[in-house]
C-alpha positions as MATLAB code, in Angstrom:
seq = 'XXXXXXXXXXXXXXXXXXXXXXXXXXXXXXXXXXXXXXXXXXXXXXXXXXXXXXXXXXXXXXXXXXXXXXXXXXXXXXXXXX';
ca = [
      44.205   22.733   52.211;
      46.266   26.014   52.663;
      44.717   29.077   51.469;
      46.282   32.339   52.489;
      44.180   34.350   54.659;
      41.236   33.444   57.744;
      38.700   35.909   57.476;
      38.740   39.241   55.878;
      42.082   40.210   53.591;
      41.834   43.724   53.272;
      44.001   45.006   50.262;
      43.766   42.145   48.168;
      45.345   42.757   45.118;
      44.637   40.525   41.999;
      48.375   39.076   42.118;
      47.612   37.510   45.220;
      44.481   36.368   44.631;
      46.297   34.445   41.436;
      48.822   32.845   44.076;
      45.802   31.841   45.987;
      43.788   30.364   43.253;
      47.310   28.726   41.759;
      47.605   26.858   45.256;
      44.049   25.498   45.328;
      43.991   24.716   41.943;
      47.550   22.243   42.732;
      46.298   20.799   46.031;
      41.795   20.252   44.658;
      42.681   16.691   43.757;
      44.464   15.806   46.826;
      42.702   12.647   47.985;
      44.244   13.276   51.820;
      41.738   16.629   51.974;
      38.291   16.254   52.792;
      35.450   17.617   50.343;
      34.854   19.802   53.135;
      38.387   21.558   53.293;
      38.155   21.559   49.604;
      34.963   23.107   49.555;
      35.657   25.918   52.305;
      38.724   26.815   50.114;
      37.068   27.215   46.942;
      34.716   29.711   49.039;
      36.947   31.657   50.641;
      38.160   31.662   46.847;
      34.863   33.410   45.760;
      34.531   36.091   48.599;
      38.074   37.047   48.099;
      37.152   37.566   44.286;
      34.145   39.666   44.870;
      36.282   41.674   47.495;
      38.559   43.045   44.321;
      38.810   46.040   42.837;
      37.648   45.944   39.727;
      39.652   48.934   38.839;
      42.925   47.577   39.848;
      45.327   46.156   37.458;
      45.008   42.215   36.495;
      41.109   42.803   37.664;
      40.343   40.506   34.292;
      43.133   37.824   34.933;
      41.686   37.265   38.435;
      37.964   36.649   36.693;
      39.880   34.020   34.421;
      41.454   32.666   37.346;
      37.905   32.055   39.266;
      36.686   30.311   36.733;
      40.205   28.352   36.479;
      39.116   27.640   39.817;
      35.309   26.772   39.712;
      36.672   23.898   36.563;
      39.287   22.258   38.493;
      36.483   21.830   41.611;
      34.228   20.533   38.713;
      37.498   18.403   37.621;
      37.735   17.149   41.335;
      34.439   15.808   42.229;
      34.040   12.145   42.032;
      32.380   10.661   39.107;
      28.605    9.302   39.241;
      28.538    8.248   35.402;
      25.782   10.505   33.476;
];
């Protein structure tokens, strides 16, 4: 799965961390990834969200677009009936 950055992405602005999220979210329920790949993405995903600034602008849409994020891992994990 292709996520942006490797390691540390100083200056990351909420704008890219929505292009980020917006390219896990379309490649989570790719069957040709591993659940490890997957799962390395979606936490790169959550340091890069606690490196924001919460006093840049679209600080709020990049907290909606974690948990965008966090549901569409949720989505993506197989089934074991409840």
């Amino acid at each position: 799965m292709r996520v942006q950055c490797s390691g540390e992405m100083p200056g990351l602005t909420p704008a890219g961390f929505l292009l980020e999220v917006r390219q896990f979210r379309a490649n989570v329920g790719d069957a040709s990834l591993t659940l490890a790949d997957k799962r390395a993405a979606l936490l790169r995903i959550v340091a890069h969200a606690a490196s924001l600034d919460p006093s840049d602008a679209g600080f709020a849409g990049a907290g909606v677009a974690l948990k965008d994020a966090m549901c569409s891992w949720l989505d993506a994990q197989p089934s074991h009936g409840h």
